[in-house]
Every structure is written in C-alpha cells, then in structure tokens.
CHARMM-style PDB file with segment names, atoms N, HN, CA, C and O in Angstrom:
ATOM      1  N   UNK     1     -30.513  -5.938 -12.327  1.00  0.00      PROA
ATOM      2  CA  UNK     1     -30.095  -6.709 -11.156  1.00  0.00      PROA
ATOM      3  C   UNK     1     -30.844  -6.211  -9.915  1.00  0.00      PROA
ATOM      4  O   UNK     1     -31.111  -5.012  -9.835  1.00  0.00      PROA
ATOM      5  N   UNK     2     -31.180  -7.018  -8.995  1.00  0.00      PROA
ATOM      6  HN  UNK     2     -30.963  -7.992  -9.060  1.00  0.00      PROA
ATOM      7  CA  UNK     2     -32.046  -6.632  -8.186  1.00  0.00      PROA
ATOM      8  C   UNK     2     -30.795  -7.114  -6.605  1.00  0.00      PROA
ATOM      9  O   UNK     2     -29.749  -7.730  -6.808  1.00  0.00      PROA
ATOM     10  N   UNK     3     -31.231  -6.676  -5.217  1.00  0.00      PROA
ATOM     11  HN  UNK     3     -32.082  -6.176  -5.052  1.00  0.00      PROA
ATOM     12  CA  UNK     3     -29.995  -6.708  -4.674  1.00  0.00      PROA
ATOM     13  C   UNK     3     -30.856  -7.583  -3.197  1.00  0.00      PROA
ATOM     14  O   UNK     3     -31.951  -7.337  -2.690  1.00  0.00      PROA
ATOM     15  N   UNK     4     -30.135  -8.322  -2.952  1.00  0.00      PROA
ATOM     16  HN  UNK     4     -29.246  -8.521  -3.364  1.00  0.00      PROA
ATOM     17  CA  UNK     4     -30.877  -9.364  -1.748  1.00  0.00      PROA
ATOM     18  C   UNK     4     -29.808  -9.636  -0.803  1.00  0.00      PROA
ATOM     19  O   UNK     4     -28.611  -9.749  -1.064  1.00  0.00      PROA
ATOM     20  N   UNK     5     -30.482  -9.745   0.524  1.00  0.00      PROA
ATOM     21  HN  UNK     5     -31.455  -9.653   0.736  1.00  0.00      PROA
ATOM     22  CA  UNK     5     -29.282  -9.474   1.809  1.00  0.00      PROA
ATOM     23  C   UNK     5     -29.673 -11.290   2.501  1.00  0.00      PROA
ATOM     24  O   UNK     5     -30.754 -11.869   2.615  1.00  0.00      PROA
ATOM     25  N   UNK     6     -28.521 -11.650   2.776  1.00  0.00      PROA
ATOM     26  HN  UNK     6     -27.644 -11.179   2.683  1.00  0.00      PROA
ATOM     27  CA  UNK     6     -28.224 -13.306   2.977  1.00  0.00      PROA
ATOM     28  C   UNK     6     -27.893 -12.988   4.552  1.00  0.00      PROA
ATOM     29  O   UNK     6     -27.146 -12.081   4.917  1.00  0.00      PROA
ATOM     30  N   UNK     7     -28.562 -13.869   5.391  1.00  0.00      PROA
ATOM     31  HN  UNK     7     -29.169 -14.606   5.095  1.00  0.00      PROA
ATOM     32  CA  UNK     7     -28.357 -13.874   6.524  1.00  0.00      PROA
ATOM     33  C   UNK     7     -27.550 -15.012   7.052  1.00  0.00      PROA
ATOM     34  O   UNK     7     -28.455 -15.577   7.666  1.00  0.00      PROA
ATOM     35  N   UNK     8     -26.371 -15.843   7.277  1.00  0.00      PROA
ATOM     36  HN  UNK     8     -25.636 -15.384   6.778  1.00  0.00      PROA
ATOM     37  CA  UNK     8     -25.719 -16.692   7.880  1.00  0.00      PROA
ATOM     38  C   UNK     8     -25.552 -16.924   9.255  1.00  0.00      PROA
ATOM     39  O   UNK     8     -25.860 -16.004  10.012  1.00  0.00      PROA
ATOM     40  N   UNK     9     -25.086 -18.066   9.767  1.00  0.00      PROA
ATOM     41  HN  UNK     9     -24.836 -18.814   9.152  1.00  0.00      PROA
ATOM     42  CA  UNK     9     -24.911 -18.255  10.999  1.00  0.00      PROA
ATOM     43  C   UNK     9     -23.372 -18.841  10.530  1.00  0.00      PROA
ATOM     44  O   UNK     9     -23.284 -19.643   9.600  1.00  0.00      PROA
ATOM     45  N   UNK    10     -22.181 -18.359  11.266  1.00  0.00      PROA
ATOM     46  HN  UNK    10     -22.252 -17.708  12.021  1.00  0.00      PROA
ATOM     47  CA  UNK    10     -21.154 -18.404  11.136  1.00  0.00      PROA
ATOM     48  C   UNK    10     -20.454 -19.023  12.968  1.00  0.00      PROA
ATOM     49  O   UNK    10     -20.197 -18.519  14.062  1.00  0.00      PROA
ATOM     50  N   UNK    11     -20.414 -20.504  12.241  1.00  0.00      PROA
ATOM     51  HN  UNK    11     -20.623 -20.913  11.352  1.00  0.00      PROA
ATOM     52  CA  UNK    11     -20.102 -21.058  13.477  1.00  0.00      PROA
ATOM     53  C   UNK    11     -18.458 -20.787  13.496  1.00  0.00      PROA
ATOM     54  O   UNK    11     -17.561 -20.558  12.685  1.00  0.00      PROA
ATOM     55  N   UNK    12     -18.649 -20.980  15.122  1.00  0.00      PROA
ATOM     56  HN  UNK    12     -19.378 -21.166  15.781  1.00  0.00      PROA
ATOM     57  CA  UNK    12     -16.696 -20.940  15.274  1.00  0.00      PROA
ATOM     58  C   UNK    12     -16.964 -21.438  16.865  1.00  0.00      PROA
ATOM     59  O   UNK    12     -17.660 -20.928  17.743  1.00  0.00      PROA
ATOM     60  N   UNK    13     -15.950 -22.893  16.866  1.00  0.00      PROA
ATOM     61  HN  UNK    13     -15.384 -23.307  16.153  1.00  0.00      PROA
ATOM     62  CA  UNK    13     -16.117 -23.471  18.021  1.00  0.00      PROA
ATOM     63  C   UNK    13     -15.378 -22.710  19.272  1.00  0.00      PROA
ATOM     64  O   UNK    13     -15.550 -23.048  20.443  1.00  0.00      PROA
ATOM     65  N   UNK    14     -14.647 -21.780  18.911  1.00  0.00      PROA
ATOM     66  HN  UNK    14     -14.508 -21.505  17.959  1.00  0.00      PROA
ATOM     67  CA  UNK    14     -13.559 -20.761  19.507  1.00  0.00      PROA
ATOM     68  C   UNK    14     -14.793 -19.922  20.684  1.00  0.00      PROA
ATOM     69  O   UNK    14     -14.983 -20.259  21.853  1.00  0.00      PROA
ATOM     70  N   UNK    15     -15.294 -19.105  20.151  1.00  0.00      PROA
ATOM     71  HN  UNK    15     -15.141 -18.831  19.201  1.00  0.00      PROA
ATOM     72  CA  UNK    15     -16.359 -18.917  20.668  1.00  0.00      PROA
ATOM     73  C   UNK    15     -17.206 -19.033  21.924  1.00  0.00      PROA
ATOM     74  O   UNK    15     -17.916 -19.986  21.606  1.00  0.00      PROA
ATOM     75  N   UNK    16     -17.614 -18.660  23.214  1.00  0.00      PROA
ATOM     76  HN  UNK    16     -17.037 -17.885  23.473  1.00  0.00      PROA
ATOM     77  CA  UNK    16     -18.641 -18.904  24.020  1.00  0.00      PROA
ATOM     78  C   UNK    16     -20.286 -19.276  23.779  1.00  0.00      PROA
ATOM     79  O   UNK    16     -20.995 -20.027  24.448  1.00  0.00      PROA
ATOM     80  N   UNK    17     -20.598 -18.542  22.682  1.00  0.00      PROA
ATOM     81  HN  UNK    17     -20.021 -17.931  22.139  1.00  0.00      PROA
ATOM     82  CA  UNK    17     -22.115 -18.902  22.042  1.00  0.00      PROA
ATOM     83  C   UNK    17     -21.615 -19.931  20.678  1.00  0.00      PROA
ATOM     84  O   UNK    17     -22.379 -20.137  19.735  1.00  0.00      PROA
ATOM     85  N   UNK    18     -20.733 -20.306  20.725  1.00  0.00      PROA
ATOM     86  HN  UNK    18     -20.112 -20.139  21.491  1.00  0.00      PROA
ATOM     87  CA  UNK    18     -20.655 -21.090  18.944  1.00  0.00      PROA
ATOM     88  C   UNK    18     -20.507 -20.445  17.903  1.00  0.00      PROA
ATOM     89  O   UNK    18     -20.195 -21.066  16.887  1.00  0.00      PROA
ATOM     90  N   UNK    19     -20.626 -19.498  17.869  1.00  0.00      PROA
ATOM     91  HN  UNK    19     -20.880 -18.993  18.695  1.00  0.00      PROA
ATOM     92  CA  UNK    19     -20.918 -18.560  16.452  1.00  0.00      PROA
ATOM     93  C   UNK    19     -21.218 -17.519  16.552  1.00  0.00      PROA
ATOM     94  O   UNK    19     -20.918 -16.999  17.627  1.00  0.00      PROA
ATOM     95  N   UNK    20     -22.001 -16.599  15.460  1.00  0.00      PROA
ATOM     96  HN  UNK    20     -22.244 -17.022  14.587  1.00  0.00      PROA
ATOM     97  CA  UNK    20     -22.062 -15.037  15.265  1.00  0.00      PROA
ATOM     98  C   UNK    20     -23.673 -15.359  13.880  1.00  0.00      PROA
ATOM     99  O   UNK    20     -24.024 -16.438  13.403  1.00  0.00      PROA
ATOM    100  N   UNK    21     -24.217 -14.093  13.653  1.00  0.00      PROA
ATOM    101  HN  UNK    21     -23.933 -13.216  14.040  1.00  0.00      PROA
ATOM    102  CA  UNK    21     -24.805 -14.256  12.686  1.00  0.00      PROA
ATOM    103  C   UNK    21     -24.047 -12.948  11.429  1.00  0.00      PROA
ATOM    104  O   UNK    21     -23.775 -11.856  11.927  1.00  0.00      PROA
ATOM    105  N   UNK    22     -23.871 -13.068  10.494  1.00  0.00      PROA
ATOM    106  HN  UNK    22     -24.091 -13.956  10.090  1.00  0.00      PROA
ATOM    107  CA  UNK    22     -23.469 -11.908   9.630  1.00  0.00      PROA
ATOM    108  C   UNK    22     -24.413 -12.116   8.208  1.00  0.00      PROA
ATOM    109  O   UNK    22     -25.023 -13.148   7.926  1.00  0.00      PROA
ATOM    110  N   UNK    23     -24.367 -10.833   7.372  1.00  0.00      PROA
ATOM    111  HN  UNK    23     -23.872  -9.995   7.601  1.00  0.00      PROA
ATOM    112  CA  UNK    23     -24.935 -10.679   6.678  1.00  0.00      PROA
ATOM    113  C   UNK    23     -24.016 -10.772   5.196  1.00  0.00      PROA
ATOM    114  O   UNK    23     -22.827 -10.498   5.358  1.00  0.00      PROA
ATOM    115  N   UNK    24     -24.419 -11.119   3.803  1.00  0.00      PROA
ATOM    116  HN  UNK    24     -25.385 -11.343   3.672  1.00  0.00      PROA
ATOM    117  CA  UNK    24     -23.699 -10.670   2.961  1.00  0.00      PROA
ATOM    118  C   UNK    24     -25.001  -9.823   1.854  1.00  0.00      PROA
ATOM    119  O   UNK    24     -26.083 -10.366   1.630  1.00  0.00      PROA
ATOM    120  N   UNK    25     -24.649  -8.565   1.322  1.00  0.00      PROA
ATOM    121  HN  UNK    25     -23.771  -8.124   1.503  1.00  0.00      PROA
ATOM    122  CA  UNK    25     -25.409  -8.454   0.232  1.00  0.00      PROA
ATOM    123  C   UNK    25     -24.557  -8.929  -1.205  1.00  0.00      PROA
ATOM    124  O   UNK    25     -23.376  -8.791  -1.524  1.00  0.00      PROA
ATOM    125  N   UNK    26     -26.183  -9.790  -2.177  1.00  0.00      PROA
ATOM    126  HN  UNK    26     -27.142  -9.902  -1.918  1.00  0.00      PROA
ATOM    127  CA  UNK    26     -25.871 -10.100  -3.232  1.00  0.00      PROA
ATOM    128  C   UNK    26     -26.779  -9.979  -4.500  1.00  0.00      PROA
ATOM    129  O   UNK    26     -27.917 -10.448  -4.491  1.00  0.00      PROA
ATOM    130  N   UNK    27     -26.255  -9.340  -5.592  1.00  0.00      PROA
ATOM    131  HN  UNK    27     -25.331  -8.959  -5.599  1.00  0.00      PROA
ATOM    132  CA  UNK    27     -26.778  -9.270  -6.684  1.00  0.00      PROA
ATOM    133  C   UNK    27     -27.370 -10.101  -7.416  1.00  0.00      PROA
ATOM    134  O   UNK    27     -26.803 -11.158  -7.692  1.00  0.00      PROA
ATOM    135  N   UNK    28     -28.464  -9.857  -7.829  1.00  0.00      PROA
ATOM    136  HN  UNK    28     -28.925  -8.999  -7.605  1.00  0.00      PROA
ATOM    137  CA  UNK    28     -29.153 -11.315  -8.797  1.00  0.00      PROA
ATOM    138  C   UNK    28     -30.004 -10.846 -10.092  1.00  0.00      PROA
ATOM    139  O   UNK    28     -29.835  -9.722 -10.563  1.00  0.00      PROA
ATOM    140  N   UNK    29     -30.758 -11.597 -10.540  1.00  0.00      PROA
ATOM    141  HN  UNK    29     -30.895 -12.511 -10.157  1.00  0.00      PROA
ATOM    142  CA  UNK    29     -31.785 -11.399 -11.440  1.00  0.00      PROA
ATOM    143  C   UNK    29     -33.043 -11.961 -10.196  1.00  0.00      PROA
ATOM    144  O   UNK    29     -33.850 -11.218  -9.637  1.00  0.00      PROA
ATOM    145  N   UNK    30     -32.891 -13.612  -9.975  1.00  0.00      PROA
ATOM    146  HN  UNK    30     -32.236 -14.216 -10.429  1.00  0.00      PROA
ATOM    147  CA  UNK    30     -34.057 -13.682  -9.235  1.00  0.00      PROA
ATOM    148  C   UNK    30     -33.429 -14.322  -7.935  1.00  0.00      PROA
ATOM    149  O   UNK    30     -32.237 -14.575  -7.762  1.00  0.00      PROA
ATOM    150  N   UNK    31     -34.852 -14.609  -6.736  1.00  0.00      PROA
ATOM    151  HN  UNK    31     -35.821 -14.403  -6.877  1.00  0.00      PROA
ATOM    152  CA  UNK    31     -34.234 -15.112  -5.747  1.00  0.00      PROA
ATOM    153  C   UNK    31     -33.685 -16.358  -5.780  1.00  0.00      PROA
ATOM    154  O   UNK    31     -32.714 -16.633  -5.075  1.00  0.00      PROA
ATOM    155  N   UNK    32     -34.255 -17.238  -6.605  1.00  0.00      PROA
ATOM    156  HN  UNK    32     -35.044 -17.014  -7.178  1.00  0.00      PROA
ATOM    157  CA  UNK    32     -33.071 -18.691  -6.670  1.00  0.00      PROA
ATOM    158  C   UNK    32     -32.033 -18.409  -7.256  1.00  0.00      PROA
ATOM    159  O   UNK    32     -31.324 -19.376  -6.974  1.00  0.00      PROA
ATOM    160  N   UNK    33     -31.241 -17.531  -8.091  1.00  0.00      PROA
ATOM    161  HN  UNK    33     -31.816 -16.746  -8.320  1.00  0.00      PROA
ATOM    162  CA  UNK    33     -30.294 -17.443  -8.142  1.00  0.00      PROA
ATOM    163  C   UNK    33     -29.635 -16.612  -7.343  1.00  0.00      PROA
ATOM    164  O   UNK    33     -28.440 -16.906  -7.319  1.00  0.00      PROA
ATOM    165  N   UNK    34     -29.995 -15.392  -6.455  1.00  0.00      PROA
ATOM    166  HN  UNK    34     -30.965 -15.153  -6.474  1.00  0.00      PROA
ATOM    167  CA  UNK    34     -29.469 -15.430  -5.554  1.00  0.00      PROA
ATOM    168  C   UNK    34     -28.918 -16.542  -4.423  1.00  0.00      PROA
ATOM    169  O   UNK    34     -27.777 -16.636  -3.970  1.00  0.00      PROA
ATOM    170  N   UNK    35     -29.906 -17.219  -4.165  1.00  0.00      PROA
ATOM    171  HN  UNK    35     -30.833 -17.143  -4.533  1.00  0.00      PROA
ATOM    172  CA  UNK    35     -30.015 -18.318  -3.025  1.00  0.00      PROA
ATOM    173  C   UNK    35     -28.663 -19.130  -3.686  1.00  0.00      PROA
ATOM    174  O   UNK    35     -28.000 -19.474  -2.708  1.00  0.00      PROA
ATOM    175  N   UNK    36     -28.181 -19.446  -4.557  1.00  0.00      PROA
ATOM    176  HN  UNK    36     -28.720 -19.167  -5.352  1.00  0.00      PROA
ATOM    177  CA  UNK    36     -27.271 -20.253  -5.758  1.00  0.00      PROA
ATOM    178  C   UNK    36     -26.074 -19.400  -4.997  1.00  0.00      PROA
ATOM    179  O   UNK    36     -25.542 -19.911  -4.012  1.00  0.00      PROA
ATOM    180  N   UNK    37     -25.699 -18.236  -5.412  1.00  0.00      PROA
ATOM    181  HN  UNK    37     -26.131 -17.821  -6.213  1.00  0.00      PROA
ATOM    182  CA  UNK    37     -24.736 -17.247  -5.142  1.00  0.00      PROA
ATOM    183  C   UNK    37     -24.608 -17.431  -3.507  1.00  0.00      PROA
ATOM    184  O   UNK    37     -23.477 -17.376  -3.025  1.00  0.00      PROA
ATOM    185  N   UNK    38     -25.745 -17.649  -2.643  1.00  0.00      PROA
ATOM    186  HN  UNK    38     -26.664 -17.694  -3.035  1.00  0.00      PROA
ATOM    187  CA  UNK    38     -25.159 -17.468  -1.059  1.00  0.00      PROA
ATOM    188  C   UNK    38     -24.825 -18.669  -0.668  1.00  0.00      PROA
ATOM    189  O   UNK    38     -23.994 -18.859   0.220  1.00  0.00      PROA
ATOM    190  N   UNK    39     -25.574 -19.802  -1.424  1.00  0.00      PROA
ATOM    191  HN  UNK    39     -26.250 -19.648  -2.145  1.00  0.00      PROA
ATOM    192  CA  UNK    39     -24.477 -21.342  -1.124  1.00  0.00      PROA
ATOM    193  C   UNK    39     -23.040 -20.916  -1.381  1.00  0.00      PROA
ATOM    194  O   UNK    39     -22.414 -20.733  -0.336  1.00  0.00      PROA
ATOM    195  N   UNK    40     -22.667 -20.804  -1.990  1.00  0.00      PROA
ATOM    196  HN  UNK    40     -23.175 -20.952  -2.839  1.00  0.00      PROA
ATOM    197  CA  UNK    40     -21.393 -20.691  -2.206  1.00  0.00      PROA
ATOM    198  C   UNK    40     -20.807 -19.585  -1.426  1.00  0.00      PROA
ATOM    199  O   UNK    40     -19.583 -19.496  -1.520  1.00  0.00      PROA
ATOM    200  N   UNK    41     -21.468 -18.631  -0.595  1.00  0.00      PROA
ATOM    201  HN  UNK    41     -22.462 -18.704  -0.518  1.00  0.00      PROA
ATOM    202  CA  UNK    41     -20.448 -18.502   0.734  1.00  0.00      PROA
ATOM    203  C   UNK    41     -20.742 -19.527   1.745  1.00  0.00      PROA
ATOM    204  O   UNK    41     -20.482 -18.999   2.826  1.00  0.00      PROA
ATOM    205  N   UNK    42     -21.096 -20.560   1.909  1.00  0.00      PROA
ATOM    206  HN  UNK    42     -21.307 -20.989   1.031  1.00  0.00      PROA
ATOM    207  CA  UNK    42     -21.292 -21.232   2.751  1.00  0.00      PROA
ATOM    208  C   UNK    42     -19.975 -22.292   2.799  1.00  0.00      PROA
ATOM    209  O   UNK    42     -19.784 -23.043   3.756  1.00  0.00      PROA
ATOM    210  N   UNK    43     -19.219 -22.238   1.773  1.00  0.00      PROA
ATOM    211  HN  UNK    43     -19.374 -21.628   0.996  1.00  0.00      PROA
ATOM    212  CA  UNK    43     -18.001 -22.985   1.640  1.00  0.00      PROA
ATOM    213  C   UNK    43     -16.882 -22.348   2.279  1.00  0.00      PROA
ATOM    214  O   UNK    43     -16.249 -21.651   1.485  1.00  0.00      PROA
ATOM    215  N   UNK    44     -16.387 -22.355   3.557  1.00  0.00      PROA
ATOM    216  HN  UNK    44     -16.901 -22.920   4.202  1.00  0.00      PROA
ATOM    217  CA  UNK    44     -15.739 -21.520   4.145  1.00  0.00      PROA
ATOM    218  C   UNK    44     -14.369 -22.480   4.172  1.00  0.00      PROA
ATOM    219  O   UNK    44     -14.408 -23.676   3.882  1.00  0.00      PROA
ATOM    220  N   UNK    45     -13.089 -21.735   4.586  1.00  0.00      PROA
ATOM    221  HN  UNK    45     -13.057 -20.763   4.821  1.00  0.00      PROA
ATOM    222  CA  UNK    45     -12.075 -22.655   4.831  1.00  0.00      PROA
ATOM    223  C   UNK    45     -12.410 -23.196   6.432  1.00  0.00      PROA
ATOM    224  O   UNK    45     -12.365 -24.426   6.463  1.00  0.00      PROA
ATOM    225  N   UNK    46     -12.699 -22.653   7.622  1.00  0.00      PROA
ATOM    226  HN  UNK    46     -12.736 -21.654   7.596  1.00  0.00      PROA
ATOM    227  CA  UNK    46     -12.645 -22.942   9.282  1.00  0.00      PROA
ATOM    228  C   UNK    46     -14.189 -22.394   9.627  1.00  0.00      PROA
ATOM    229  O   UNK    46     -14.771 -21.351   9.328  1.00  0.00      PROA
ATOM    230  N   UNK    47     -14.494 -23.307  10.219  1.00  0.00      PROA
ATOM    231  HN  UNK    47     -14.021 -24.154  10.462  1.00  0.00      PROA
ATOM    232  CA  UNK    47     -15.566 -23.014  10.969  1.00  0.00      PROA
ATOM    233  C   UNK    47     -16.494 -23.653  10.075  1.00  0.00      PROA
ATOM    234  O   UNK    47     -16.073 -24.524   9.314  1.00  0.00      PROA
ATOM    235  N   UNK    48     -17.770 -23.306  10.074  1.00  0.00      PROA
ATOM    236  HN  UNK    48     -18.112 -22.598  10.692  1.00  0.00      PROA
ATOM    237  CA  UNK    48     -19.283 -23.298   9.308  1.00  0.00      PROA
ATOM    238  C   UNK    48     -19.711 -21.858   9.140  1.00  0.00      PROA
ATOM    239  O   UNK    48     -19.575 -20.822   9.792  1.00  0.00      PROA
ATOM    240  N   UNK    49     -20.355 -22.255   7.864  1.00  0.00      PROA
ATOM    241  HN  UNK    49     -20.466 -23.096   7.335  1.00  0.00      PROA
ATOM    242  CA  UNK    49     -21.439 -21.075   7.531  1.00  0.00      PROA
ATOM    243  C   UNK    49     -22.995 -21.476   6.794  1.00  0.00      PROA
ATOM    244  O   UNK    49     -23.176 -21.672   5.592  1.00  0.00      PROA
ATOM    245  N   UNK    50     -23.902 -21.526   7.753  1.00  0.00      PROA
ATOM    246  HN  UNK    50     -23.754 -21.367   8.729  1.00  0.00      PROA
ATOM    247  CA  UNK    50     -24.930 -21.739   7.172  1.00  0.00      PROA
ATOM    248  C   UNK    50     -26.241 -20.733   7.045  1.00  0.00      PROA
ATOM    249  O   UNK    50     -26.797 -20.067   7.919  1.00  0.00      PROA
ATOM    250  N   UNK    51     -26.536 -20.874   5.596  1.00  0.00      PROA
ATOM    251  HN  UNK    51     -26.085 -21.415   4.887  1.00  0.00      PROA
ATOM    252  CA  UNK    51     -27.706 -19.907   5.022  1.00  0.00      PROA
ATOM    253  C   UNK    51     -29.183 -19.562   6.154  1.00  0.00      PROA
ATOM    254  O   UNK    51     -30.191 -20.202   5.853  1.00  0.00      PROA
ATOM    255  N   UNK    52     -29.254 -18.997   6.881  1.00  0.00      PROA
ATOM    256  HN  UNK    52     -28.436 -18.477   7.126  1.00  0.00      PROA
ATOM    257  CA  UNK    52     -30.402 -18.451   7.453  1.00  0.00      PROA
ATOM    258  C   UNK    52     -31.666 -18.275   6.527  1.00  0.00      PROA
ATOM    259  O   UNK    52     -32.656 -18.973   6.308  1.00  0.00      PROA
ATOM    260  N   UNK    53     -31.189 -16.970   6.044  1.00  0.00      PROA
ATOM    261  HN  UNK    53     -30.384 -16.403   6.222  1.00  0.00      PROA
ATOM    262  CA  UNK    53     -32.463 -16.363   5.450  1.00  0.00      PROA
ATOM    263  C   UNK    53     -31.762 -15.814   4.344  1.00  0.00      PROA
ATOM    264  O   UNK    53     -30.534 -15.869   4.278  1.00  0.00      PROA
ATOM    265  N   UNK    54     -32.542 -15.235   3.383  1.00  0.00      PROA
ATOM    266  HN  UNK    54     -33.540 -15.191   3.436  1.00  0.00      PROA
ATOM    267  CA  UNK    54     -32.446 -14.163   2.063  1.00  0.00      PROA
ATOM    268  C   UNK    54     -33.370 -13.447   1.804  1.00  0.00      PROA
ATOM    269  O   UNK    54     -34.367 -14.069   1.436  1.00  0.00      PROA
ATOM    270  N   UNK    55     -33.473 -12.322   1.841  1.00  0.00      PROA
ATOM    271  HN  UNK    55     -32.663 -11.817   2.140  1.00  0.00      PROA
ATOM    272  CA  UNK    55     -34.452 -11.511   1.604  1.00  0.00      PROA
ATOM    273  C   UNK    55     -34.081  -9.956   0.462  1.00  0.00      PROA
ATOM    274  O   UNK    55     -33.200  -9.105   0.586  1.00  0.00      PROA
ATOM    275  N   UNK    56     -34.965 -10.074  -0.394  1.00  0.00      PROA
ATOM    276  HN  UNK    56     -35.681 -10.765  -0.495  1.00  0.00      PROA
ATOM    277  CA  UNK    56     -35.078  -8.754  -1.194  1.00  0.00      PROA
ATOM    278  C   UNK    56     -34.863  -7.394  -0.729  1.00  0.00      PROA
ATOM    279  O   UNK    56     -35.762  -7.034   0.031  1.00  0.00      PROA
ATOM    280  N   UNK    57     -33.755  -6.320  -0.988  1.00  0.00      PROA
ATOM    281  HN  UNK    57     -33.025  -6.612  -1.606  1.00  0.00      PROA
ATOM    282  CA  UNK    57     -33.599  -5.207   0.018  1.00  0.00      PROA
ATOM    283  C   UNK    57     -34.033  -4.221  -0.902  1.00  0.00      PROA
ATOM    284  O   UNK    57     -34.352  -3.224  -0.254  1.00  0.00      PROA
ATOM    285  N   UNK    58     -34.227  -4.005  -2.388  1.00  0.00      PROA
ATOM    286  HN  UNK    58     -33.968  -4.814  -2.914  1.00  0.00      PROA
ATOM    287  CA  UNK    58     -34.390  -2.818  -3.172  1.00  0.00      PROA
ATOM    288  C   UNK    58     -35.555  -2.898  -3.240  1.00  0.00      PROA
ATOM    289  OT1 UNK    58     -36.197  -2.048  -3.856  1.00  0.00      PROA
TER     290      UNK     58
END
C-alpha cells in the first residue's frame, strides 16, 4: 500500500471566507484508486467538500 495526502476545500456558508482547506491521508495501491477513495469523502452530510489535489507522500 502506498499512502497519498487528498487536499479538499471544505465549504461552509457559516463562515467569512466560505470555507477552509483540510487534508485527509489515504491508503491505496495506485493513484486512481486513491482518487476513488477521496470521492467518497466528498459526500459530506452539511456543507461541501471538494477534491483539490492528491498527491503521493511515501
């Protein structure tokens, strides 16, 4: 498993700038299946979360 860090933009209309950026790390074999794994934090209950970037950290 190789380990790749997901960059989001995590909207929240609450907010003065709209949002925040946060990171998640996630385990994979390759980067499209990583990229697979960080859609699916993008399904949030409030707000938005959309995929920035992904990049390889090991």
């Amino acid at each position: 498993m190789k380990t790749y860090k997901a960059t989001f933009w995590r909207g929240n209309p609450q907010l003065t700038n709209g949002g925040y950026e946060t990171e998640r790390i996630i385990e994979a074999k390759t980067i499209a299946s990583a990229r697979k794994k960080a859609r699916e934090y993008e399904n949030c209950i409030y707000g938005t979360m959309t995929l920035i970037s992904i990049e390889r950290i090991d």
